[in-house]
N, C-alpha and C positions, 0 to 999 in steps of 0.2 A: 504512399511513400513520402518518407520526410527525409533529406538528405541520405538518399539513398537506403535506407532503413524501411522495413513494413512496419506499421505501426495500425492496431485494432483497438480504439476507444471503444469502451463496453458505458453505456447509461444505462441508470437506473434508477426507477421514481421510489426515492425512500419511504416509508409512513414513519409515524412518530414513533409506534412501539416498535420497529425493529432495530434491533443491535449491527455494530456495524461488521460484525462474524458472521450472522446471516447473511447480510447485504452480497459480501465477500460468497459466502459459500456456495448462494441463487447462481449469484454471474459466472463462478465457475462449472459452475454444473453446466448452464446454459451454454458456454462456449465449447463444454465436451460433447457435447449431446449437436453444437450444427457443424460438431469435426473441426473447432479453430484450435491448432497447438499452441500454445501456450511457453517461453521457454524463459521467459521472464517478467512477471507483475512490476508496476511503476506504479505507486499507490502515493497519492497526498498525506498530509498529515491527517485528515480525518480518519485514516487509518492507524495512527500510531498510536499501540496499546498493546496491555503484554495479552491481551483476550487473539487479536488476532496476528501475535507474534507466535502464538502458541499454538494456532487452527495452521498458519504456514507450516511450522516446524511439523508439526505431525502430518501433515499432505505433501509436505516436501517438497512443494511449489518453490523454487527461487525467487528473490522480491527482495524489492528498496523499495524502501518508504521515506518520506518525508519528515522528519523529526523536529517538532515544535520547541522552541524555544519557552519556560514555562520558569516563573518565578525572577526574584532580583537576582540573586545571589547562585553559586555552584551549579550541580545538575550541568546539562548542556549548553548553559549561557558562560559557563568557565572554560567550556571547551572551545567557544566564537571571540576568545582574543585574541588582537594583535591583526598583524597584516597580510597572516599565512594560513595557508590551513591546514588544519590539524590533522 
């Protein structure tokens, strides 16, 4: 419980050749299979990619992800000015 909240950390020992869709698809299987419901993923940016924007959307899993800040100019880094948020 964290402020009042359940919260279920899933680890997992990555190897080098796997993708991080697989990574994503083991754990889910894994937490169907010992009965954990599931009603929201909170995934780091090591998840942010349209590979596993696309494994969500078609499973239909709900999920935020962390979105990295990438490059000088536009992209996301246009969307972190100022003193507010976007």
């Amino acid at each position: 419980m964290l402020n009042h909240l359940r919260v279920t950390l899933g680890v997992h020992f990555v190897l080098p050749d796997e993708d991080t869709v697989h990574v994503l698809e083991d754990a889910l299987k894994r937490a169907k299979r010992l009965g954990i419901q599931i009603a929201r993923l909170f995934l780091d940016k090591g998840f942010a990619g349209m590979a596993v924007q696309e494994y969500l959307t078609r499973s239909g899993q709900p999920a935020l992800i962390a979105c990295p800040i990438r490059g000088k100019t536009g992209g996301t880094r246009a969307l972190c000015q100022g003193n507010k948020s976007y």
